[in-house]
N, CA, C and O atoms as a Tinker XYZ file with bonds, in Angstrom:
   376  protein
     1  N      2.039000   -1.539000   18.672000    73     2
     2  CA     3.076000   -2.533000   18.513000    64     1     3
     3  C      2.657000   -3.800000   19.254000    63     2     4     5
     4  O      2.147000   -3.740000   20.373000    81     3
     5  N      2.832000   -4.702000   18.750000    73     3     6
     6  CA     2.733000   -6.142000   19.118000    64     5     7
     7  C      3.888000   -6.931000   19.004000    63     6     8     9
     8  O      4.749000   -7.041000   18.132000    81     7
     9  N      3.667000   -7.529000   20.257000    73     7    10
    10  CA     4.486000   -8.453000   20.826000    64     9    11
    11  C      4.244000  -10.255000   20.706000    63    10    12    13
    12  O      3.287000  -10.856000   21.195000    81    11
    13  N      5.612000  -11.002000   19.768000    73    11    14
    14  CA     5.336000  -12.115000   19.713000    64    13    15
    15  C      6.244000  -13.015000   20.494000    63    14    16    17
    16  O      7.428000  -12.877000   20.799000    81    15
    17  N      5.529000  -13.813000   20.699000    73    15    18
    18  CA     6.865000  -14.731000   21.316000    64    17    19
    19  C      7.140000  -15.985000   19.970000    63    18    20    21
    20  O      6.352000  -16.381000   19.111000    81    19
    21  N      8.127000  -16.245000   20.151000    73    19    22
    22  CA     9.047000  -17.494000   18.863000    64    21    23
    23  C      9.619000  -18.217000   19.479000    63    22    24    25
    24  O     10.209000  -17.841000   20.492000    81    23
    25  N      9.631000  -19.710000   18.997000    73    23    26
    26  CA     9.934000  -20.715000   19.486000    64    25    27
    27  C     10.704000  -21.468000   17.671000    63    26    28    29
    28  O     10.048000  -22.128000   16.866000    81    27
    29  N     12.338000  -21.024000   17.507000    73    27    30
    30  CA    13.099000  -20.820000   16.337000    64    29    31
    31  C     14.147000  -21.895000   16.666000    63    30    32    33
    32  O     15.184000  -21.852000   17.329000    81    31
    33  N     13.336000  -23.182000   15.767000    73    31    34
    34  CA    14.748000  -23.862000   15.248000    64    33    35
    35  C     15.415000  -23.950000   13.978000    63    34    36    37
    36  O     15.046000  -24.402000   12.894000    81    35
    37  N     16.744000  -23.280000   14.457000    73    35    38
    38  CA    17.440000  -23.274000   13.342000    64    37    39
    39  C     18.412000  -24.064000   12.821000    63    38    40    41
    40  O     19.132000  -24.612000   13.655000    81    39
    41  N     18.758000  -24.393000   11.048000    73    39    42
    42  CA    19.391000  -25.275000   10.486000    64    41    43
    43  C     18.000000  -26.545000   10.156000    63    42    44    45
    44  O     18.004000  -27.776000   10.168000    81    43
    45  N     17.138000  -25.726000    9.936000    73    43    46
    46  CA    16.115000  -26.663000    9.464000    64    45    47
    47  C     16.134000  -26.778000    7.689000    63    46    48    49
    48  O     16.037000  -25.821000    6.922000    81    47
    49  N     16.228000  -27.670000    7.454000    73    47    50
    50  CA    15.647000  -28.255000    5.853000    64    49    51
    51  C     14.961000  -27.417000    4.998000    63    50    52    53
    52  O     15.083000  -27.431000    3.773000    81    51
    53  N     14.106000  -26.552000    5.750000    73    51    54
    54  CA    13.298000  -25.089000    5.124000    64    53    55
    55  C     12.720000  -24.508000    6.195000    63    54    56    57
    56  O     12.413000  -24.845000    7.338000    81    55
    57  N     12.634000  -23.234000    5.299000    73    55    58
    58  CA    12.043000  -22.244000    6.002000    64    57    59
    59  C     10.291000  -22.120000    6.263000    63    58    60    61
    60  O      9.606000  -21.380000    5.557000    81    59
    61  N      9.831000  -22.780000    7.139000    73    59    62
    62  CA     8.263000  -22.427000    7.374000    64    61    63
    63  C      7.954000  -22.343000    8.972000    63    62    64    65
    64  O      8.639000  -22.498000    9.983000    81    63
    65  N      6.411000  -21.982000    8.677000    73    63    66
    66  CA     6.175000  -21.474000    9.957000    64    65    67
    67  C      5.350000  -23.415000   10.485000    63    66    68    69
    68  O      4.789000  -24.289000    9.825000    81    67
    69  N      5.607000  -23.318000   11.476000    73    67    70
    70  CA     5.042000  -24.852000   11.999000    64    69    71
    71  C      3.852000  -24.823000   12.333000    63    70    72    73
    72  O      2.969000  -25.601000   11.973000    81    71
    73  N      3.748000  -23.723000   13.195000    73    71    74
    74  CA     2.558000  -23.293000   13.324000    64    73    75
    75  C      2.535000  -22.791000   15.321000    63    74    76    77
    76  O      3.530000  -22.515000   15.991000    81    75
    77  N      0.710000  -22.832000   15.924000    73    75    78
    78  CA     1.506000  -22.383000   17.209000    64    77    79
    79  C      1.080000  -23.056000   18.496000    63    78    80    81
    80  O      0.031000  -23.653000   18.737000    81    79
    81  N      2.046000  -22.845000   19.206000    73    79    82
    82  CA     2.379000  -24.085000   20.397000    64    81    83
    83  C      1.880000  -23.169000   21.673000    63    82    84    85
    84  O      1.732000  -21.950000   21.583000    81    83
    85  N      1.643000  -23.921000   22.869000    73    83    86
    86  CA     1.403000  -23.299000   24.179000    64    85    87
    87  C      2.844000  -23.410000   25.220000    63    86    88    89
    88  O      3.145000  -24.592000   25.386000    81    87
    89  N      3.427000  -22.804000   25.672000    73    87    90
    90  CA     4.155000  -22.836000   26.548000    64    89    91
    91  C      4.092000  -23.297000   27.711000    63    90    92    93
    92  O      2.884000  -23.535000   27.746000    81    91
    93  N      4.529000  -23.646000   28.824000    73    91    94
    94  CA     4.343000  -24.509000   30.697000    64    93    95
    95  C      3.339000  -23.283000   30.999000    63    94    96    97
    96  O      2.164000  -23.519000   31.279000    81    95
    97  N      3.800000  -22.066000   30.941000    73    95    98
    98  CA     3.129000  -21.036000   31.372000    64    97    99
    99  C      2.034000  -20.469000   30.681000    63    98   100   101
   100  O      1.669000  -19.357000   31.061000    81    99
   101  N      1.336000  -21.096000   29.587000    73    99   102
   102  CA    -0.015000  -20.767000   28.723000    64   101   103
   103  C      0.461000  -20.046000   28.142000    63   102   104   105
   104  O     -0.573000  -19.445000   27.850000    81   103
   105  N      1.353000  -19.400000   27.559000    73   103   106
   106  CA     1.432000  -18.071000   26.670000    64   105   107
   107  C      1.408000  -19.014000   24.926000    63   106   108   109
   108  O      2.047000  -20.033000   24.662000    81   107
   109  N      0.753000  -18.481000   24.280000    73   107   110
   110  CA     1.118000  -18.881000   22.584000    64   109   111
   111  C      2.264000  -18.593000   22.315000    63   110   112   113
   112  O      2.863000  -17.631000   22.796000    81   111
   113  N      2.862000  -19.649000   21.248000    73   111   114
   114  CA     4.501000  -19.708000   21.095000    64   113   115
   115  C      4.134000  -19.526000   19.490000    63   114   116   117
   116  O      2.972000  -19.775000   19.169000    81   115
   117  N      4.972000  -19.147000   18.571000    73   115   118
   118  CA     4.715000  -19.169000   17.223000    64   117   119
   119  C      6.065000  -20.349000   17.335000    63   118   120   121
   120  O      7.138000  -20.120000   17.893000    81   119
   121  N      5.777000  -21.297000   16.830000    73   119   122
   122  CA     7.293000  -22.353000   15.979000    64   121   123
   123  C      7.424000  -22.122000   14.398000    63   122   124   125
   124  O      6.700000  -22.085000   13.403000    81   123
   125  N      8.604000  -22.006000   14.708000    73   123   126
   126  CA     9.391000  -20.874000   13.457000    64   125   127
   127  C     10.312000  -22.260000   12.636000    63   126   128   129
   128  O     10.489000  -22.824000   13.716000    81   127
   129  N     10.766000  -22.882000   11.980000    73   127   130
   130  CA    11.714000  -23.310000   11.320000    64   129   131
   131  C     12.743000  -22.641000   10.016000    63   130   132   133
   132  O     12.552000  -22.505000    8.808000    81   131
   133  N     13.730000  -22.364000   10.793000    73   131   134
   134  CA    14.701000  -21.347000    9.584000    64   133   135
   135  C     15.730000  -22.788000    9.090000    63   134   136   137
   136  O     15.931000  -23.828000    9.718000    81   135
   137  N     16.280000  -22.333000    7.655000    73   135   138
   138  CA    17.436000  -22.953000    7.319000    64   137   139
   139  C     18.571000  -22.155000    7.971000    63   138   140   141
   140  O     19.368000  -22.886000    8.560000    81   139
   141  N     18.862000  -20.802000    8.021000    73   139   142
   142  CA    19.731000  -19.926000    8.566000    64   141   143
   143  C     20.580000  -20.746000    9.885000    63   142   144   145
   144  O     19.779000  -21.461000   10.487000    81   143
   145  N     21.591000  -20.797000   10.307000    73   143   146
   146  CA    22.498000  -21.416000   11.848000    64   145   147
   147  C     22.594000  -20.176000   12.383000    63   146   148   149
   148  O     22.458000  -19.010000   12.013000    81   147
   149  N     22.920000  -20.891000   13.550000    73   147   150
   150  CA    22.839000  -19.817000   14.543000    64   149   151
   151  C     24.078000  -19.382000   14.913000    63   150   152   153
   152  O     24.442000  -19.424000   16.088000    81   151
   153  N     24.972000  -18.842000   13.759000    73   151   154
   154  CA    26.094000  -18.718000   13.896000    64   153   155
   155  C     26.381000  -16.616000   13.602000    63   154   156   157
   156  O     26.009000  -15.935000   12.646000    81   155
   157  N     26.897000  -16.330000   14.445000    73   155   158
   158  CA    26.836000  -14.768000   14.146000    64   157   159
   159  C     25.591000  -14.003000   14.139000    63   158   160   161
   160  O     25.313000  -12.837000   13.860000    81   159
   161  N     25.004000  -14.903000   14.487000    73   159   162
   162  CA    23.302000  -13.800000   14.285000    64   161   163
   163  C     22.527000  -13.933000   13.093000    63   162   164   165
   164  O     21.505000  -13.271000   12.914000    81   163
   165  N     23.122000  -15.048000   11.986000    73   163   166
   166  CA    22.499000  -15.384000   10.962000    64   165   167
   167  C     20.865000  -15.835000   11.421000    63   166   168   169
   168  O     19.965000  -15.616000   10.609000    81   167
   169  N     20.652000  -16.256000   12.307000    73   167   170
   170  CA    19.470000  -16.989000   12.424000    64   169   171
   171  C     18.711000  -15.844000   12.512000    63   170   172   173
   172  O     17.835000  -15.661000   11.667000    81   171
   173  N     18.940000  -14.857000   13.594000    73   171   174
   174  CA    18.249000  -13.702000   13.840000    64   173   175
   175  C     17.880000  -12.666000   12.875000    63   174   176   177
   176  O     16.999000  -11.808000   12.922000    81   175
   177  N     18.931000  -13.002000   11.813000    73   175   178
   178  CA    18.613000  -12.002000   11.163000    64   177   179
   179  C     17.260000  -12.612000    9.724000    63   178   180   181
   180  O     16.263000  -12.095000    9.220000    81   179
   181  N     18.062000  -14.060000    9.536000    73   179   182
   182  CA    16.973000  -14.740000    8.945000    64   181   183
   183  C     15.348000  -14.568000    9.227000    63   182   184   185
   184  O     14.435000  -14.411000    8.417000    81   183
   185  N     15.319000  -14.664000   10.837000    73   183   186
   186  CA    13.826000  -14.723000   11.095000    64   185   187
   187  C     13.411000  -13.172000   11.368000    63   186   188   189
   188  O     12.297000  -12.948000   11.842000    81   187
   189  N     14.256000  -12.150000   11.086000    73   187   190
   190  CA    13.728000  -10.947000   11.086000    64   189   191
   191  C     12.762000  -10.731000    9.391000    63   190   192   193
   192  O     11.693000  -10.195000    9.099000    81   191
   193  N     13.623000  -11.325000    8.756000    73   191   194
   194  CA    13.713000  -11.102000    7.278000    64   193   195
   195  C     12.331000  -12.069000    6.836000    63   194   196   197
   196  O     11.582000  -11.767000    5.906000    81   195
   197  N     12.185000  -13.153000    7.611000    73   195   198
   198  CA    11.296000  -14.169000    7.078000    64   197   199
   199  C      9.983000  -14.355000    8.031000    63   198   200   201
   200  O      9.268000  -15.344000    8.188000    81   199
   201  N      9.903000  -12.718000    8.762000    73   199   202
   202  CA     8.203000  -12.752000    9.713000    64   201   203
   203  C      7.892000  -11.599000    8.919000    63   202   204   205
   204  O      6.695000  -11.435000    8.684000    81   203
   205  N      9.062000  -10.395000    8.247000    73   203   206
   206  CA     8.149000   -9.396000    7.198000    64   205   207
   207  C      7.980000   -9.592000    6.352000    63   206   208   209
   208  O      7.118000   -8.936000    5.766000    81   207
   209  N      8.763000  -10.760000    5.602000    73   207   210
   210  CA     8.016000  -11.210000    4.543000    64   209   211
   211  C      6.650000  -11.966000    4.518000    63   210   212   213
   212  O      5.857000  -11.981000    3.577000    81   211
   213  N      6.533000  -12.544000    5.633000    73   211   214
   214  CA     5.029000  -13.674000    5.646000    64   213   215
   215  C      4.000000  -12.974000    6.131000    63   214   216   217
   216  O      2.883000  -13.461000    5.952000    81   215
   217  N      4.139000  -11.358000    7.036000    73   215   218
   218  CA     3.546000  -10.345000    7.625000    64   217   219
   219  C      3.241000   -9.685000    6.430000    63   218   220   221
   220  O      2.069000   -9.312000    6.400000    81   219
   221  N      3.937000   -9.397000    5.378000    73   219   222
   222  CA     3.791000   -8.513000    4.043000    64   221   223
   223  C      4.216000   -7.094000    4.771000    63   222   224   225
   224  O      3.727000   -5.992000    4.525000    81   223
   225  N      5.299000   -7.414000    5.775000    73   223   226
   226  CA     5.110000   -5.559000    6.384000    64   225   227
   227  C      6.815000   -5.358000    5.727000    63   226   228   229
   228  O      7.344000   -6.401000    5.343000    81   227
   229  N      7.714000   -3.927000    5.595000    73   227   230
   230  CA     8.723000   -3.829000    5.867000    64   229   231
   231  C      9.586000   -4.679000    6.691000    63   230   232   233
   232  O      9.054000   -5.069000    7.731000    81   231
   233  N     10.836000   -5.075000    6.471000    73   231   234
   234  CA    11.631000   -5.230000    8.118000    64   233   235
   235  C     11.926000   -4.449000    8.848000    63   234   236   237
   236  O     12.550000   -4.921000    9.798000    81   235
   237  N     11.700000   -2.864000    8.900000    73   235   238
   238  CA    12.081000   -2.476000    9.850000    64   237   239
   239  C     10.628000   -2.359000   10.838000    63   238   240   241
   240  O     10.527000   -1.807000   11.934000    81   239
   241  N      9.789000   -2.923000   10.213000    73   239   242
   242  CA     8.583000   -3.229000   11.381000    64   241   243
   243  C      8.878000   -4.327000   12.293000    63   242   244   245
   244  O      8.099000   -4.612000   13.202000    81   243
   245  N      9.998000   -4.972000   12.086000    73   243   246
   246  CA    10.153000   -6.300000   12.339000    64   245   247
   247  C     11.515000   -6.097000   13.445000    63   246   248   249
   248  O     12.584000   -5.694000   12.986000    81   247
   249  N     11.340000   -6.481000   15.254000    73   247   250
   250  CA    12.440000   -6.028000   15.927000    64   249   251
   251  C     12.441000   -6.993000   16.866000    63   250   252   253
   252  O     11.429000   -7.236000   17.524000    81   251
   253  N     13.794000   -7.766000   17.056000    73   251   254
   254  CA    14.403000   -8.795000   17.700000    64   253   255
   255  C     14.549000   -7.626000   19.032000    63   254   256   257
   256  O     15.337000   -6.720000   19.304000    81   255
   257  N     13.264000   -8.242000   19.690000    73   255   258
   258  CA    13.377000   -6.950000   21.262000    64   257   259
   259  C     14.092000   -8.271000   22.601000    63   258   260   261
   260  O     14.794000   -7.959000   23.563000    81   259
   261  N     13.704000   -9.480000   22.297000    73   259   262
   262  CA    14.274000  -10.178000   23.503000    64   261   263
   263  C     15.150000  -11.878000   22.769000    63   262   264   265
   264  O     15.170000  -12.123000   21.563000    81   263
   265  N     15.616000  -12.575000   23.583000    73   263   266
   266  CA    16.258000  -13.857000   22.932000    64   265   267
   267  C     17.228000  -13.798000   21.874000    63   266   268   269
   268  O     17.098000  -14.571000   20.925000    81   267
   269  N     18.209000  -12.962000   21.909000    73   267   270
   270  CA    19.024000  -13.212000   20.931000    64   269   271
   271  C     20.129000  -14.424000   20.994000    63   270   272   273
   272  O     20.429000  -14.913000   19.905000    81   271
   273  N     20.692000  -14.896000   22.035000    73   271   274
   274  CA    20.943000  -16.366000   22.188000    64   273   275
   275  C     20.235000  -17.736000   22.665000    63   274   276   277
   276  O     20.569000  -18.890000   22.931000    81   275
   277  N     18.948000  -16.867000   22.614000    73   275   278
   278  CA    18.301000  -18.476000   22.941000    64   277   279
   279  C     17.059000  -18.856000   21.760000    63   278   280   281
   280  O     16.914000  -17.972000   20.916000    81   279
   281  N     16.400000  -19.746000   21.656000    73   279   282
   282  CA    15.627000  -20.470000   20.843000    64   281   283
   283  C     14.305000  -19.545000   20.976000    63   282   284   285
   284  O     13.403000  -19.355000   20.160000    81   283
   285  N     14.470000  -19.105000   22.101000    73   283   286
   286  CA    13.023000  -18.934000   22.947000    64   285   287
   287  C     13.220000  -17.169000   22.522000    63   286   288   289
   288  O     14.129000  -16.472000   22.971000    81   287
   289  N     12.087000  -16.661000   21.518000    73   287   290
   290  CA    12.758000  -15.250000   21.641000    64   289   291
   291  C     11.387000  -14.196000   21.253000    63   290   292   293
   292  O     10.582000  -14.658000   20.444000    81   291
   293  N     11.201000  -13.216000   21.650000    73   291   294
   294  CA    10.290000  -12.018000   21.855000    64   293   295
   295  C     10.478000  -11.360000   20.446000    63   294   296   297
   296  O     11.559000  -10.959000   20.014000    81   295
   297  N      9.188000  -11.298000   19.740000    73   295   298
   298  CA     9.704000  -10.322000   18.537000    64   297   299
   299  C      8.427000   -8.877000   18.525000    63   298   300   301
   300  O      7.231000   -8.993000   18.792000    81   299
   301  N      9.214000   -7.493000   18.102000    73   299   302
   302  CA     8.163000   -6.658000   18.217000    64   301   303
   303  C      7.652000   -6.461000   16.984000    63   302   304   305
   304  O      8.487000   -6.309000   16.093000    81   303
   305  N      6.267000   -6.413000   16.622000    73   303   306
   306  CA     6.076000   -6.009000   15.403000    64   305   307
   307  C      4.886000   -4.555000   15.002000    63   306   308   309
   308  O      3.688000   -4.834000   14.955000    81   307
   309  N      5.199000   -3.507000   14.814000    73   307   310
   310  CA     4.717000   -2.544000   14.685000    64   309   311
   311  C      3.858000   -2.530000   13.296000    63   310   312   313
   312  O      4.217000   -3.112000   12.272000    81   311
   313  N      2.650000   -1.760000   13.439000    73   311   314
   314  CA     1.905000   -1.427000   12.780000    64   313   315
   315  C      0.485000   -2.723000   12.352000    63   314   316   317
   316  O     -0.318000   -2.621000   11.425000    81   315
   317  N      0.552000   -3.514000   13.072000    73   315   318
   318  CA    -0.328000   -5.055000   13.248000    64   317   319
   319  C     -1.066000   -5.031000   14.885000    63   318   320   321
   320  O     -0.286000   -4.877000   15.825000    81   319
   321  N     -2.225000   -5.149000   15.118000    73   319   322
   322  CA    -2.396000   -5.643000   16.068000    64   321   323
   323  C     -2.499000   -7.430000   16.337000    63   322   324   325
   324  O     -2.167000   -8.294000   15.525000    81   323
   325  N     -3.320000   -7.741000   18.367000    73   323   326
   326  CA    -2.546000   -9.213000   17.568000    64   325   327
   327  C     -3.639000  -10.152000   16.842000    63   326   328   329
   328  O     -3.258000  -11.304000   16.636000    81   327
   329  N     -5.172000   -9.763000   16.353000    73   327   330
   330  CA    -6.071000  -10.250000   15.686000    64   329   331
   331  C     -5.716000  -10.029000   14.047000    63   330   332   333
   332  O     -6.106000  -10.733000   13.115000    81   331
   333  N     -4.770000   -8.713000   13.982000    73   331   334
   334  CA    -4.631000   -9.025000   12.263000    64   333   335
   335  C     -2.831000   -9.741000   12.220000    63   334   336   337
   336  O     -2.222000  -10.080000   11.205000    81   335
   337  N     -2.454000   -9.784000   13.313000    73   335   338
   338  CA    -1.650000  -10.914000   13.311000    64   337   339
   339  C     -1.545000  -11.985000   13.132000    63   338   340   341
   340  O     -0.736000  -12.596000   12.435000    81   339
   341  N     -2.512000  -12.388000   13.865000    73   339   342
   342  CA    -3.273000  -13.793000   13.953000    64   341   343
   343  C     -3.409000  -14.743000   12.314000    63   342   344   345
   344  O     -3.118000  -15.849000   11.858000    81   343
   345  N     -4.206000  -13.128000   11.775000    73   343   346
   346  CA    -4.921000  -13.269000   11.142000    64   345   347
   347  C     -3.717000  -13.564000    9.571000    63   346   348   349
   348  O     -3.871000  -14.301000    8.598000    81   347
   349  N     -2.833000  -12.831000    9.859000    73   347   350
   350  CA    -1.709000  -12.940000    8.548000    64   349   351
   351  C     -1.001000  -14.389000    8.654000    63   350   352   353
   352  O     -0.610000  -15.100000    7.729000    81   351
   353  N     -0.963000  -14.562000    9.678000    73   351   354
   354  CA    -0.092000  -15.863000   10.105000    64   353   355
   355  C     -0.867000  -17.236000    9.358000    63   354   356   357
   356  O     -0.292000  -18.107000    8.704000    81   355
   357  N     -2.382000  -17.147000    9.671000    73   355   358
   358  CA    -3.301000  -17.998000    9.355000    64   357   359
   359  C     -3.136000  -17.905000    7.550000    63   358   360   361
   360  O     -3.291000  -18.955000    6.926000    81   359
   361  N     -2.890000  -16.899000    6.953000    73   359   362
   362  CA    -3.217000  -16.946000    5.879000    64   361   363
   363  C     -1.491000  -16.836000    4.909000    63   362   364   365
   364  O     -1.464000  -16.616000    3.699000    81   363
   365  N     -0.346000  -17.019000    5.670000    73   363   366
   366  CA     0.785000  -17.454000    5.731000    64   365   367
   367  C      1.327000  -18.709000    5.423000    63   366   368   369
   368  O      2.216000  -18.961000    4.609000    81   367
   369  N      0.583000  -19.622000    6.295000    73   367   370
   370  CA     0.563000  -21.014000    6.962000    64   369   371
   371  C      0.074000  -21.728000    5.218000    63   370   372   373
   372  O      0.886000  -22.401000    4.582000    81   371
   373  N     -1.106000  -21.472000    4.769000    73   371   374
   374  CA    -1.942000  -21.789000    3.897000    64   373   375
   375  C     -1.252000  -21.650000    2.523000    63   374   376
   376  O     -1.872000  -21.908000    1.492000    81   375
């Protein structure tokens, strides 16, 4: 299982991936843009729905493990390590 971190603004114009950012603390950020608000958990559930689709995995590979009220949020994704992660994202983006 692999661990991502997301950097999700939501009520965006469309849904794409921005691509990925460094954090104060060096960690890689993925920037996420959802149309979904962040109203009830719509957003969360949006970007659950819209990293297994661009992953090509199930959603239930797909698990909101940290940030559920903030922008800033931890996602787990099972059955990917993080070079063929990397590697889906890159070919996502494209």
């Amino acid at each position: 299982m692999t661990q991502l971190a997301i950097k999700l603004q939501p009520g965006a114009s469309a849904d794409r991936i921005e691509g990925w950012e460094t954090d104060p603390s060096g960690r890689a950020v993925l920037k996420i843009r959802l149309r979904a608000r962040p109203i009830e958990g719509q957003a969360n559930e949006a970007l659950v729905k819209f990293l297994a689709k661009a992953l090509d995995l199930p959603k239930s590979a797909v698990t909101l493990a940290r940030g559920s009220q903030s922008r800033l949020k931890m996602v787990e994704i099972a059955g990917l390590d993080d070079a063929a992660l990397r590697a889906r994202f890159a070919v996502a983006a494209n």
